[in-house]
ROROPA-154536 format. One record per residue: x, y, z of N, C-alpha, C, CB in turn; residue in three letters. Coordinates in steps of 0.1 Angstrom, whole numbers, plus 5000, padded with zeros to 4 digits. Glycine has a CB too. Layout:
BEGIN
XYZXYZXYZXYZALA ...
***
This chain:
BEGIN
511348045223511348025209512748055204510348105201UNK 512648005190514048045186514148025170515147955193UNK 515148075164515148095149516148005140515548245147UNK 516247945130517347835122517847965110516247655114UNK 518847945114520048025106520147975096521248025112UNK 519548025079519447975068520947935061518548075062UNK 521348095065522748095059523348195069522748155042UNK 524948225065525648355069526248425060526548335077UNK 526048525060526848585050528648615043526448675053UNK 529248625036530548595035530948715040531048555022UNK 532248675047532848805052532148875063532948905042UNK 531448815068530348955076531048895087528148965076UNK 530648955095530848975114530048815117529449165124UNK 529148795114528748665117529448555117527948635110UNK 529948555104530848455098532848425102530748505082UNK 532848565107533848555113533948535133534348665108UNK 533148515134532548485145532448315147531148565145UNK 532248265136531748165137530448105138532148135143UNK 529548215133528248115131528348045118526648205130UNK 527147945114527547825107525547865107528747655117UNK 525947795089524347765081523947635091524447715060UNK 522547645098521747535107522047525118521747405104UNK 522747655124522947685141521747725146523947805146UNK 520847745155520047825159520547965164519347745167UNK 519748055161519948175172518948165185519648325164UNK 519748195198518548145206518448315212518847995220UNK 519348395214519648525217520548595215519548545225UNK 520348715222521048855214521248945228519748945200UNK 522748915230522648995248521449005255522949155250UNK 521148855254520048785268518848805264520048845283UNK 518848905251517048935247516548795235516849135235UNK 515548725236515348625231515048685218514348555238UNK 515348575207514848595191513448525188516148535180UNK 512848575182511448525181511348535170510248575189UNK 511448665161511548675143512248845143509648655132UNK 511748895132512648965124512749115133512148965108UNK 511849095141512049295145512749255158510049435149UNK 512849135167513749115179515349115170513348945189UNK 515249045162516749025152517249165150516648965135UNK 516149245147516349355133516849475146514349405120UNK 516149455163516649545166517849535175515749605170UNK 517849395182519049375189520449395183518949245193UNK 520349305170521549285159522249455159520749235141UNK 521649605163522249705162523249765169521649775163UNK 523449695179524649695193525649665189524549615205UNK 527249765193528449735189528749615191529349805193UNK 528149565204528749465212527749385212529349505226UNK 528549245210527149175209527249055212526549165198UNK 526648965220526548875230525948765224525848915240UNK 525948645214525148545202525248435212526148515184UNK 523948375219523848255225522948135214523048295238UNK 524148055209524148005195523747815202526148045185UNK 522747735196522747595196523347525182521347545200UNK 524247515181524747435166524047345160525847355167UNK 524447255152523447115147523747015153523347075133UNK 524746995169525046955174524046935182526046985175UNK 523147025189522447055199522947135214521946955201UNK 524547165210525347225218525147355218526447195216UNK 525047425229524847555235525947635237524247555247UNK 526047765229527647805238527647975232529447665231UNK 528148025236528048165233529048225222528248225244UNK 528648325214529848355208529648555209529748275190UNK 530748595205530848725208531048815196532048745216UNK 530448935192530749005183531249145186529748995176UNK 531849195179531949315181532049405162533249325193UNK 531649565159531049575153530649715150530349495156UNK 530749735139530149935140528749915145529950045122UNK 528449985153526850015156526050025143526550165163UNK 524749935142523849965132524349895119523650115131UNK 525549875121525849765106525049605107527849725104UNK 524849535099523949415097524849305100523349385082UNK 524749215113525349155117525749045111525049135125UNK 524949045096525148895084524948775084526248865079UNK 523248765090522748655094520948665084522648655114UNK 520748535076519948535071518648395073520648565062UNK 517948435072516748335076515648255065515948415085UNK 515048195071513848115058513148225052512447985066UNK 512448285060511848375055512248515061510648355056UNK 511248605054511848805059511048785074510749005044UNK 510348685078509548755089510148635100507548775086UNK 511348575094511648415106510748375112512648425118UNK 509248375108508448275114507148275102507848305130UNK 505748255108504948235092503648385098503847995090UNK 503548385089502548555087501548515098501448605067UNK 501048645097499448645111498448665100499248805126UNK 497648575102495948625093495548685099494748545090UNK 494348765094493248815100492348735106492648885092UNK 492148805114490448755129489548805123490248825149UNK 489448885116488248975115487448905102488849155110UNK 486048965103485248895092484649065088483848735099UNK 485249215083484849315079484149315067485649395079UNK 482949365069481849375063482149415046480949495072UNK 483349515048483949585034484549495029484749695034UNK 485549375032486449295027486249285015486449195031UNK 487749325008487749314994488349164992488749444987UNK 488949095000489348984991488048854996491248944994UNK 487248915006485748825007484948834994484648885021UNK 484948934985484749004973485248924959485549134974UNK 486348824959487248794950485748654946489348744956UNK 486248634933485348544929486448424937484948534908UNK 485948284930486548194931487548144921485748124933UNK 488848044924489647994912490948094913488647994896UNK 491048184917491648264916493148214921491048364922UNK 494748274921495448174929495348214943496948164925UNK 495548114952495248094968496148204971495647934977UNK 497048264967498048364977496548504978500148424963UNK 495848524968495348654970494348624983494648724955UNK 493748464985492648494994493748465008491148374992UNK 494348505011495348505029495148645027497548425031UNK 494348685042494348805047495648815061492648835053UNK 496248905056497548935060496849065073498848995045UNK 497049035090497249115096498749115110495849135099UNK 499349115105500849135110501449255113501749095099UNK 501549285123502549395128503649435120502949365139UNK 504549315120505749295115505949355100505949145115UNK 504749275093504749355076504349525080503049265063UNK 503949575089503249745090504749765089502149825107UNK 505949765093507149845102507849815090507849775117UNK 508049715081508549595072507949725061507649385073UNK 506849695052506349665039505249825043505649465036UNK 505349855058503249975052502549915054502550045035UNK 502049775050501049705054500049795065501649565061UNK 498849755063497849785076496949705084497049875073UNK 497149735099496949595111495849675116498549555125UNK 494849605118494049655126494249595145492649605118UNK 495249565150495149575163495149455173494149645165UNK 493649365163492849285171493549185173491649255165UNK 494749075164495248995173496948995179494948875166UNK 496949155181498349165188498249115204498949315188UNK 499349045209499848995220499949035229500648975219UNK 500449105242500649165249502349225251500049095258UNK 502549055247504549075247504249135232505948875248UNK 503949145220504149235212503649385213503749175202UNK 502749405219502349545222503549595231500849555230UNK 503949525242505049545251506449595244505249415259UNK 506449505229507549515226507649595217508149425225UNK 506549675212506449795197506749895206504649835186UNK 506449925218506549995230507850045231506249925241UNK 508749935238510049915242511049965229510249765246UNK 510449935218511649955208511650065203511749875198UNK 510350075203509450245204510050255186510450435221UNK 509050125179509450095163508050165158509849905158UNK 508250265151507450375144507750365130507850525149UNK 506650435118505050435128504550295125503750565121UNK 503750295128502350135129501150225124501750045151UNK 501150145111499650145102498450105107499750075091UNK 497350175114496450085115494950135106496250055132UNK 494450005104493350005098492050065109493349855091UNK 491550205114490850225120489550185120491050315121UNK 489150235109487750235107486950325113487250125111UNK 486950285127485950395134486350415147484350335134UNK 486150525155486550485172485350435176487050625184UNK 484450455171482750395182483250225183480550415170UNK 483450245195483750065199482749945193483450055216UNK 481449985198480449885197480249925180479049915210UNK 480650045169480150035157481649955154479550175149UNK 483049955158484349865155483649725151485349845169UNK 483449655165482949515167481649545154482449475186UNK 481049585153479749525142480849535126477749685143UNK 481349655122481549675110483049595107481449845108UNK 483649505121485049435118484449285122486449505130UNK 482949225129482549095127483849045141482849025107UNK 484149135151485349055160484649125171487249085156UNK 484848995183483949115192485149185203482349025205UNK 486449135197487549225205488149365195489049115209UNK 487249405187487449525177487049645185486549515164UNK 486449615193486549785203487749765212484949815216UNK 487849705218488549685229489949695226488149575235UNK 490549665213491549675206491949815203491349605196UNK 491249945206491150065201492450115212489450135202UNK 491950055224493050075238494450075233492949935252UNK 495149975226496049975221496750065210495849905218UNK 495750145205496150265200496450365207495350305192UNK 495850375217495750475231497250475235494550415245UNK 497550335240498450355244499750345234498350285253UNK 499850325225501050395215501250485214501150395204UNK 499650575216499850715211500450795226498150795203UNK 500550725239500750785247502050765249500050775256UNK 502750685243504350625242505050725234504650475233UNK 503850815223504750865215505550795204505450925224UNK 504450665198505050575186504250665176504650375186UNK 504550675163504050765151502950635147505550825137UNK 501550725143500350635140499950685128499250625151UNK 499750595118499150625103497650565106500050545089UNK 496750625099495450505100494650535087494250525115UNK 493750485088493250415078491850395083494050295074UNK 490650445072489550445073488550405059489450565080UNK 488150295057487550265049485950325053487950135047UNK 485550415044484150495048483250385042483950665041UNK 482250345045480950275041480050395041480450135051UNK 479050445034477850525037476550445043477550585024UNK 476450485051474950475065476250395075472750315060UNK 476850405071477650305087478950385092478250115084UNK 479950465088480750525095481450595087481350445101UNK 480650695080480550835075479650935084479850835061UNK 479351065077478651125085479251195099477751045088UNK 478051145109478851215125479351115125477951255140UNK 479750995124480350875130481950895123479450705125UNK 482150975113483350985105484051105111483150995090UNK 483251195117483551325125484151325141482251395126UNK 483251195146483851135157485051045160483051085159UNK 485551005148486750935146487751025143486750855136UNK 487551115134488551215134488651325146488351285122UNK 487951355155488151405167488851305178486751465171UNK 488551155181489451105183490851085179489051045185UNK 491151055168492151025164493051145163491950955152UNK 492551285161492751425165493551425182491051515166UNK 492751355191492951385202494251295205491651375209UNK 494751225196495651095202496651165195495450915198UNK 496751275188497551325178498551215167498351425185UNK 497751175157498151085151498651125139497251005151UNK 499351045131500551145122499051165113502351045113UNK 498951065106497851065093496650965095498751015078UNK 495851045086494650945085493850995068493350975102UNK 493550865066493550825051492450775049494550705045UNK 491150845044489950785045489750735030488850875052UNK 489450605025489150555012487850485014490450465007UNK 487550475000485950464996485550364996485450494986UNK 484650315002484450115001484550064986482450055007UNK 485149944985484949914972484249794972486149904965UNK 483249804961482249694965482149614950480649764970UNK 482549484946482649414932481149374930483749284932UNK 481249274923479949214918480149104927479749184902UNK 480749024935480548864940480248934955482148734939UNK 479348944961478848974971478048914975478549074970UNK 477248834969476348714972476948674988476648584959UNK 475448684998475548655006476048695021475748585002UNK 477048875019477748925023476849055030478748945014UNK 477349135041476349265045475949335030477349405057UNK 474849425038473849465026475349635030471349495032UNK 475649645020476449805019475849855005478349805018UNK 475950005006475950094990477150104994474950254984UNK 477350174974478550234972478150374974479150214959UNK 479150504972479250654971478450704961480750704968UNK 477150774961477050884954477451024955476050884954UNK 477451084945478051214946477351264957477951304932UNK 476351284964475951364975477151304982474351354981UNK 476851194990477651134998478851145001477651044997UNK 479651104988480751134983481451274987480551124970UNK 480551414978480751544983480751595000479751604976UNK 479651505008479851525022480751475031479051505027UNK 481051375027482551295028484051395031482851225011UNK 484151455014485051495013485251655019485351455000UNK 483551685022483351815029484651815041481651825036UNK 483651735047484251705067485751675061483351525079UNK 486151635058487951615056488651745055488551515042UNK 488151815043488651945044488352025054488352005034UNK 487352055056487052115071488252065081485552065078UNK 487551945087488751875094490251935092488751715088UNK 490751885080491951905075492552095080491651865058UNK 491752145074491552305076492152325087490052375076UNK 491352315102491452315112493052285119490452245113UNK 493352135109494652055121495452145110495051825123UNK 495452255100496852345093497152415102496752445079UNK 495752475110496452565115496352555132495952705109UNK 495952425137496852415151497552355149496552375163UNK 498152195142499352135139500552195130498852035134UNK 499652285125501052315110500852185095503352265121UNK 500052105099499851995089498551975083500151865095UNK 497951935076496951885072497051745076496651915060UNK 496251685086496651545085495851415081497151515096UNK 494451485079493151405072493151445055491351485081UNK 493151335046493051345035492151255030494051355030UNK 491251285019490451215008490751164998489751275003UNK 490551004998491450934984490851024972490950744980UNK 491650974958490851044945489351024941491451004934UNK 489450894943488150864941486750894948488350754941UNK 487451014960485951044966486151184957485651064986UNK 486951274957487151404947485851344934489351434941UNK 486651254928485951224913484951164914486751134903UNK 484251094926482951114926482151214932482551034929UNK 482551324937481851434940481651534931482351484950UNK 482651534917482551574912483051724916481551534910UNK 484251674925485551784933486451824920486851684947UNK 486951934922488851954913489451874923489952154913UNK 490151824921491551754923492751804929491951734912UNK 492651874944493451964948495351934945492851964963UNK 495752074944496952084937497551994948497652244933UNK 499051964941500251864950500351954965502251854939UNK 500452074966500752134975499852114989500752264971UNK 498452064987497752034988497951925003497552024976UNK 498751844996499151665000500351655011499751554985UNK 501051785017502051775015503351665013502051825021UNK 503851595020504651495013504151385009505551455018UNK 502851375010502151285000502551115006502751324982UNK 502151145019501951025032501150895026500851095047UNK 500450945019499050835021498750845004497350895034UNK 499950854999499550824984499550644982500750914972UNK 499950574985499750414987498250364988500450355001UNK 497350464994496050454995495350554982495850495011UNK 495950564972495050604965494850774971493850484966UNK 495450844974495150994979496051044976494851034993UNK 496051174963497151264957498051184947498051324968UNK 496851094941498451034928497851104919498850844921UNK 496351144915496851234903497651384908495351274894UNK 497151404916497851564916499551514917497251694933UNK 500351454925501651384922502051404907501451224926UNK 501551354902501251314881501851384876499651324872UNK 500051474882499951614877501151724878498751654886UNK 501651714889502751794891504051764885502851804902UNK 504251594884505451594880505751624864505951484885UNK 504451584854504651584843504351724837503951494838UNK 503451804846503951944841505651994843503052064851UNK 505651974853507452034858508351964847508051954878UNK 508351844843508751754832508551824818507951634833UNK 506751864816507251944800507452094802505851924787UNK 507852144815507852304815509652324809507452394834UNK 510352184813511552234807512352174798512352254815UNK 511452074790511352034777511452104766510351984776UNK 512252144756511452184744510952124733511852254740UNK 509952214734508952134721509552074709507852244713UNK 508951934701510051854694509051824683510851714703UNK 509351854666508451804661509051694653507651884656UNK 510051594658510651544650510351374657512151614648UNK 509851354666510051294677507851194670510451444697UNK 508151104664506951034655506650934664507250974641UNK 505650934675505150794679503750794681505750744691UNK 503250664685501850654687501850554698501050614674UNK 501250624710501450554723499750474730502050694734UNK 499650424737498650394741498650354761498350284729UNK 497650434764497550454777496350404783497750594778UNK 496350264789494950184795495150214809494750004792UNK 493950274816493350304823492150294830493450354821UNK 491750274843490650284852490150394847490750294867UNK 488550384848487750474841487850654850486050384841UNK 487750604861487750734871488950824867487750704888UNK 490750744864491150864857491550884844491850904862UNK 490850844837491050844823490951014818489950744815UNK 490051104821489751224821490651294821489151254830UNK 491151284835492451324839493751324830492651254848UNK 493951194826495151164817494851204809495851054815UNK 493951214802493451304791494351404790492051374793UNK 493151514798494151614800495451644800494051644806UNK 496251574806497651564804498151524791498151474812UNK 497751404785498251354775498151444762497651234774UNK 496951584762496751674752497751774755495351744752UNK 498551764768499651884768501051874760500151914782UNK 500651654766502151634757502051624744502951514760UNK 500751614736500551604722500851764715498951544720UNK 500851874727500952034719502152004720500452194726UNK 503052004730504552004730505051924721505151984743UNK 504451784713505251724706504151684698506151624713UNK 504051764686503051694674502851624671502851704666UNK 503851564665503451414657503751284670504751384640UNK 503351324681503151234691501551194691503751304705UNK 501051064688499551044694499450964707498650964684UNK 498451004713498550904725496950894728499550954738UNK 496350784729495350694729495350674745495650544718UNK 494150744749493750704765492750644763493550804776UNK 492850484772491550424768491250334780491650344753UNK 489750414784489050384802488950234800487150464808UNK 489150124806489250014809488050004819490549974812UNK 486849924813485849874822486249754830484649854814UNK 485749764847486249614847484849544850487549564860UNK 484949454839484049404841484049234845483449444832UNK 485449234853486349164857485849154873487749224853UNK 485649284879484849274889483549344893485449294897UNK 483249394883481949514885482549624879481549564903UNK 481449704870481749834869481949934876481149874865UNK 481849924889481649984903482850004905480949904914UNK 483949914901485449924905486150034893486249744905UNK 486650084894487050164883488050264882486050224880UNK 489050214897490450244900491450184889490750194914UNK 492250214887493450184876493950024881494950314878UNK 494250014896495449904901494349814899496449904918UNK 493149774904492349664901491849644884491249664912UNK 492649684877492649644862492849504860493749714855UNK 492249394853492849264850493349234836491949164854UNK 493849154833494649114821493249074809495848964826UNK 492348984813491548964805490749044801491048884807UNK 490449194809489849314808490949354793490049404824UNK 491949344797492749484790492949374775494849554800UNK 492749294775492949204760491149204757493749004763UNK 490449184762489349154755488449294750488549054763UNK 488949454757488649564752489849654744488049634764UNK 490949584744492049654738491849584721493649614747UNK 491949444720492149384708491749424697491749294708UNK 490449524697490349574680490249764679488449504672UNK 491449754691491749934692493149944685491950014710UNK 492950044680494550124675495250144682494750244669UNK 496650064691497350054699498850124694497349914703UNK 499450164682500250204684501650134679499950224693UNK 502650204693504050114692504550054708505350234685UNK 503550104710503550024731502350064737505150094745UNK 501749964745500550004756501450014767499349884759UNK 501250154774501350174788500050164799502050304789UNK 500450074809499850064823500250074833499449974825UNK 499750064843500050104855501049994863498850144861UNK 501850004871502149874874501849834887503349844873UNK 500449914893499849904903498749764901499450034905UNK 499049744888498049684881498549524882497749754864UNK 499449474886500749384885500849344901502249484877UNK 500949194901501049124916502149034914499749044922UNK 502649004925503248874925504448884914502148764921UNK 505648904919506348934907506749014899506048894902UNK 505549094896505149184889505149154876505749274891UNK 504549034874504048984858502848944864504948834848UNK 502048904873500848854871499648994874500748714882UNK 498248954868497449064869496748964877496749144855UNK 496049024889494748964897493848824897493849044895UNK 493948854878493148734876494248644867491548774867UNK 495048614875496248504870496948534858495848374869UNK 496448614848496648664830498548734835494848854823UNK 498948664830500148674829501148854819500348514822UNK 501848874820502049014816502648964801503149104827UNK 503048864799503348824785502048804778504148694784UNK 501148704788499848684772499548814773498048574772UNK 498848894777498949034771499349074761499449114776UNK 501049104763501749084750501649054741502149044748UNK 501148924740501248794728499748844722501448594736UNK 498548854732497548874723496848994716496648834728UNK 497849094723497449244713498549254709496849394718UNK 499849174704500649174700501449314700500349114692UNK 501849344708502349484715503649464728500749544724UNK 504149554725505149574739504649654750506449644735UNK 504049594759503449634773503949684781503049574780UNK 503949794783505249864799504649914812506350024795UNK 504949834824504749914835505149994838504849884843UNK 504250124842504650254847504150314858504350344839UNK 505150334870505150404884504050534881506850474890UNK 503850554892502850684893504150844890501850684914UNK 504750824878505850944878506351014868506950904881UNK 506351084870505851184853506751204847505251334852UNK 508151184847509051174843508951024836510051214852UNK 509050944843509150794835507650794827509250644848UNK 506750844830505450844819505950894810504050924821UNK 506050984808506851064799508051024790507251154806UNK 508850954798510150904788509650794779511450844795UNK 508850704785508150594778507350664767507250494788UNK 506250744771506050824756506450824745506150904754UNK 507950884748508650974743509550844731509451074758UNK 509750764741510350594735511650634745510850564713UNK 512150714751513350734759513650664772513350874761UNK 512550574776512650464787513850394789511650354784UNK 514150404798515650344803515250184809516550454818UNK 516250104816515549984821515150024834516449864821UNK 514850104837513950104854512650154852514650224867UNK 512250134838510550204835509850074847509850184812UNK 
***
């Protein structure tokens, strides 16, 4: 295989070399290019060896030379120089098997790509890597690789992933972890199917492979399910036993690893009807992407934020803060600290039902646009609505259900601002002191 050279960059090492926009790259000191992580790792060598076909169809070599690790200034069609890997799997939990219909086509492509794990965090469950790609995460020894575990029970893999090479794919973890490549994972808990001892058993394996982190999050289950496995969602019992075994678990790997390396998203804490363990808790807060330690994150940064504030009573706004129901509570609370420190500040937290996909969903980022206009429109909003911009795809103007970040705008006639999970920027937007990187 081989890759078409979109462009070159000006000035770069490429260009002085003589590559040319519509050469092919065919290799890289004899190692073949296939897409972006053969590019991304060969391209690091002072010395470098470019076996180039022009638009001629002529073959001929060109030579580079080069600081180590600088970007040789070659650019391609796409970030991944070839086209994505879908998913094989048909998992029982699938949130975007979940999506109604009509929606735009980009959200239903189930992305499982290696390439995006190393790239973007993405998470790969295993099942349709290669041999020459397993060979070659190996060789480059390119860390870490996200994988979507689920479970180690082979035969419960294959039932709860719908692939009957989902056990057998587990081997491949095995052997990364015996390469010594850094493994994140990922465990979406279902209750009656791989909670319980079956969640205890995964974490003793995944224990045994010494894996950096593991991230257990809560099935999410919408209203379009028609026709899909029979699952529940988390009751607080469940929920509470859940988040039992992690801490235990967790307990355990502080004090032979030095780490905690099993954590509980928020949403099993807030349905157990847990506190919300402090930031210290999380330590660098690995597996906050999954929903585990963004309030305490918040929590921490917007205290540290008003501890060295002083109190202002000159400072007149009226803010408004839309939110997933599970943490509205939460921001509550916060939002009453910043109302003591600054009086004539109001701020309006208001739990957003979705009933967009089920009341059942009730995380902040699966918020939709027609949600937040059709329960916002006859509320006292203020002088800006703040949301999350977890809440935001594509761009980062579109919401889930195609509702654009302007009609918003336009129909509660408001200035709308996305806001990181960061208590400093929550806070300045409050405050009206938002710079342009809110």
């Amino acid at each position: 295989m081989a890759v078409t050279i979109k462009e070159v960059v000006r000035h770069s090492y490429a260009e002085r070399a003589g590559c040319e926009a519509g050469d092919t790259l065919l290799s890289i000191n004899g190692n073949d290019i296939v897409d972006v992580l053969d590019y991304r790792f060969y391209q690091l060598n002072s010395v470098l060896e470019l076996k180039i076909r022009d638009r001629h169809g002529e073959v001929h070599t060109v030579k580079v030379r080069k600081p180590e690790y600088e970007e040789l200034g070659l650019d391609f069609d796409t970030y991944l120089m070839d086209k994505e890997k879908s998913c094989r799997n048909k998992c029982v939990f699938c949130f975007i098997d979940q999506l109604p219909k009509g929606l735009r086509e980009s959200l239903y492509f189930k992305d499982d790509d290696s390439r995006l794990s190393f790239l973007f965090g993405n998470y790969v469950t295993l099942t349709n890597l290669s041999e020459h790609e397993i060979s070659r995460i190996i060789k480059m020894h390119i860390s870490p690789i996200n994988v979507s575990v689920h479970t180690t029970n082979p035969e419960l893999r294959v039932k709860m992933m719908g692939n009957r090479f989902a056990g057998d794919s587990l081997a491949i973890l095995k052997r990364f972890a015996d390469h010594d490549i850094a493994i994140n994972t990922q465990i979406v808990c279902c209750p009656g199917w791989n909670d319980g001892e079956e969640l205890k058993r995964s974490l003793r394996d995944l224990y045994d492979m010494n894996v950096n982190l593991i991230g257990v999050v809560p099935v999410g289950l919408t209203k379009y399910r028609e026709g899909l496995a029979k699952l529940t969602p988390f009751t607080k019992e469940t929920a509470a036993e859940t988040v039992d075994i992690l801490e235990e678990f967790g307990d355990m790997c502080l004090k032979t690893k030095g780490k905690r390396i099993a954590y509980a998203a928020d949403e099993l804490y807030i349905k157990a009807g847990y506190e919300i363990p402090d930031a210290s808790f999380y330590g660098d807060f690995e597996a906050i992407e999954n929903g585990i330690g963004l309030i305490a994150q918040l929590r921490e940064d917007l205290n540290d934020e008003l501890d060295w504030r002083e109190a202002d009573d000159h400072i007149s706004r009226t803010v408004s803060l839309a939110c997933g129901t599970s943490a509205a509570p939460y921001l509550r609370e916060l939002m009453d600290k910043v109302e003591a420190k600054f009086p004539r500040v109001k701020i309006h937290v208001y739990p957003i039902v979705n009933d967009f996909f089920g009341d059942s969903i009730n995380v902040s980022g699966l918020i939709v646009g027609s949600d937040l206009i059709a329960q916002l429109k006859t509320k006292p909003l203020g002088d800006v609505l703040l949301i999350s911009s977890a809440m935001l795809r594509f761009e980062n103007d579109l919401f889930l259900d195609d509702v654009h970040i302007d009609d918003v705008k336009r129909k509660l006639n408001i200035e709308v601002l996305p806001i990181h999970n960061d208590g400093k920027m929550l806070l300045d937007a409050i405050l009206g002191e938002e710079g342009e990187d809110v």
